[in-house]
N, C-alpha and C positions, 0 to 999 in steps of 0.2 A: 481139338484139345488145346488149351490153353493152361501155358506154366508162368506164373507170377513166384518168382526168387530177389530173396535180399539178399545185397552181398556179400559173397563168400560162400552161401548157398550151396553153390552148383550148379546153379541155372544154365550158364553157357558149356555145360558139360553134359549136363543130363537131358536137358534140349533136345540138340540133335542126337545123341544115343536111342533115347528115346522112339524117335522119328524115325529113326531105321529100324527097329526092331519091328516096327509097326509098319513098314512099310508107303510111311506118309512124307510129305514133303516138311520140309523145315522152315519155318519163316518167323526170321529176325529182320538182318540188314534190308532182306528186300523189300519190306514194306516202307520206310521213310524214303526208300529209290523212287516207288510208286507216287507216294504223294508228292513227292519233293519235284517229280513230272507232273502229275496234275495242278500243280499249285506255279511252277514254270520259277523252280529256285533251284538254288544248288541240292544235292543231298546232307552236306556240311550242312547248309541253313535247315533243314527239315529236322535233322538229328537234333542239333541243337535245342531248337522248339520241341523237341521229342521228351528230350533229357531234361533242360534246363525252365522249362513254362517261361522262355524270354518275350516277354510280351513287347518290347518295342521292337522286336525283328522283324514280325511282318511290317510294320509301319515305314522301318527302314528302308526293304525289299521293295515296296512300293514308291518312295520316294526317288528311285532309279527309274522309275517309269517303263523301261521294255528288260529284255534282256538279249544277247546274241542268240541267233540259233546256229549251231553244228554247220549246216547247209548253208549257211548265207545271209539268210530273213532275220527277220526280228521278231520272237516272241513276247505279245503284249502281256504283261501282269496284271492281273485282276486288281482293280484297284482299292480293294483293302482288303488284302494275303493276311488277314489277321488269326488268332490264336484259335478263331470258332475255325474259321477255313480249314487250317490242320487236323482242327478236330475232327470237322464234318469226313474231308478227305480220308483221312486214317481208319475212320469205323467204314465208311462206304469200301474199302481196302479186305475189309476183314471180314463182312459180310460175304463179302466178292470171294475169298476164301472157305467161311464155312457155306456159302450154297454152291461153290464149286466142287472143286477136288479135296477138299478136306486141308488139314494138316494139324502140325504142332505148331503153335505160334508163341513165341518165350516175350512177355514185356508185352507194351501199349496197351496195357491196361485191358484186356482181352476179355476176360472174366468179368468183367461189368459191360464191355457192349453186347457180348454174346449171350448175358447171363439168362436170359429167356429163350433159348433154345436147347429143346428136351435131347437132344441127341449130342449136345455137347460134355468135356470133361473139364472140370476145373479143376489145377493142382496149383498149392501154394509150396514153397517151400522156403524154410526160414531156419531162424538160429540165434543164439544168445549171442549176446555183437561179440565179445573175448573170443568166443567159439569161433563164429565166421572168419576172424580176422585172422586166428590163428592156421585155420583151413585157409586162405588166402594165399597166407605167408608161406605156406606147406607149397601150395600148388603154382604159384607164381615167381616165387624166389626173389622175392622186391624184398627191399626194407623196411619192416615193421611201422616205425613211423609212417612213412610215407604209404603205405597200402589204406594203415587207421586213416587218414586225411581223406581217402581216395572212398573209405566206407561211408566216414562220416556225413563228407557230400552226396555220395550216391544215393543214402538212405534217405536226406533231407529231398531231394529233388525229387526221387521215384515216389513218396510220399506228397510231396505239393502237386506232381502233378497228377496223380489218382484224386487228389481230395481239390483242386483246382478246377479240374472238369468234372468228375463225377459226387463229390461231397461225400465221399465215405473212407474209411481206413484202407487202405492196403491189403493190411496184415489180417483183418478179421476173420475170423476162419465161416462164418456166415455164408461169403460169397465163393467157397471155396467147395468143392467133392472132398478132397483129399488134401491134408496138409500134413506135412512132414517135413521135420527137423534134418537139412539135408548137412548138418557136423554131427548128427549123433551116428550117422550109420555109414556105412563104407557106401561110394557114389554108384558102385554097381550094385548093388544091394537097392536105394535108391530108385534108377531103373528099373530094378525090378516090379518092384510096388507099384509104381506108374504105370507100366506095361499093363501088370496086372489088374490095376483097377479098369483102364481103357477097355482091354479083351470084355472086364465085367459089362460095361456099357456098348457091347459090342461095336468099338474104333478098333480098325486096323488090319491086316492082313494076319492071317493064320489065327 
C-alpha cells in the first residue's frame, strides 16, 4: 500500500496506524537509509535529494571522491551520485518492498513507481491548505506562522519532486484508489477507511 499526504493531512499519523492494524511493516525513514547505502552518502544527503530535487548535490558528493567507511576502508562514490541515481536507487527500494514482504510506504512518490501493480493500494490524502494548517497547528502546537512557511515549502517541494521525476500532479486523484480529505474527518475514522479499503483489495492480516 502506498499513502501519498499533503501537509497537515495525517500522513505521519495515519501511516503507521494503518500498518498496524494491517499487520504490515511501515516504511518511511527507512527507505532514504537504504539508498543513501547504496548510493555510499550520508542519509542527511539522500533526504535531502528526497525532499528538496537538489540537483547540485550529487555533483557535490562526487566532487569528494571517496568517503570513510565505519571499519577503516574507503568507500568509493559512483562517479556521478546524481538525481537519476536516487531515483533509480529509491524505486529499485520499493519494488524490493512490494515483491517482498509487503507494507505501507508514506511519500517517495509510491503510487507512480508501483502504479502498474494489480495487487497494490493507492491512498492520497489531502485538504484545503487553511484546513491543513489549522489541523497542523492543532496537532503540533508550533506557531501558526511558522507551520504556514513549513506548508508552504513542503507542498512546493513534495510537488516538484513528483512532477520533476515523474511529470504528473501529485494530487490528482487519477493515480490514486482512494483519496480522502484527511481535516474533514477525525484521524481514526481516517484509518479506518484505509483499513477498509486494503481488507477490500485483500492487503493485510485478518
Amino acid at each position: 500500500m502506498t499513502i501519498s499526504a499533503s501537509y497537515g493531512a495525517g500522513g505521519p499519523e495515519v501511516g503507521p496506524a494503518v500498518a498496524e492494524r494491517l499487520g504490515l511493516p511501515f516504511h518511511d525513514r527507512a527507505i532514504p537509509a537504504q539508498v543513501a547505502g547504496r548510493l555510499g552518502v550520508s542519509q542527511d544527503d539522500a533526504e535531502a535529494n528526497d525532499e528538496r530535487v537538489v540537483r547540485g548535490l550529487w555533483r557535490l558528493v562526487a566532487s569528494l571522491g571517496a568517503m570513510p567507511d565505519p571499519v577503516g576502508g574507503v568507500v568509493p562514490v559512483p562517479p556521478q551520485p546524481d538525481e537519476r541515481a536516487y531515483r533509480r536507487h529509491t524505486e529499485e527500494v520499493l519494488h524490493e518492498i512490494a515483491d517482498g514482504a509487503g507494507g505501507v510506504v508514506l511519500g517517495r512518490a509510491a503510487a507512480m513507481v508501483l502504479r502498474d501493480r494489480s495487487d497494490a493500494l493507492h491512498v492520497r490524502l489531502d485538504g484545503p491548505p487553511e484546513a491543513r494548517l489549522r489541523a497542523a497547528v492543532q496537532r503540533y502546537g508550533r506557531p501558526e506562522d511558522e507551520l504556514r512557511q513549513e506548508m508552504q515549502a513542503n507542498d512546493r517541494t513534495r510537488e516538484a519532486y513528483v512532477r520533476h521525476f515523474y511529470r504528473c500532479d501529485p494530487a490528482a486523484a487519477q493515480h490514486y484508489h482512494l483519496v480522502v480529505d484527511g481535516t474533514a474527518l477525525p484521524l481514526g475514522t481516517v484509518v479506518d477507511l484505509v483499513v477498509a479499503a486494503a481488507r477490500a483489495r485483500g492487503i493485510g492480516a485478518g
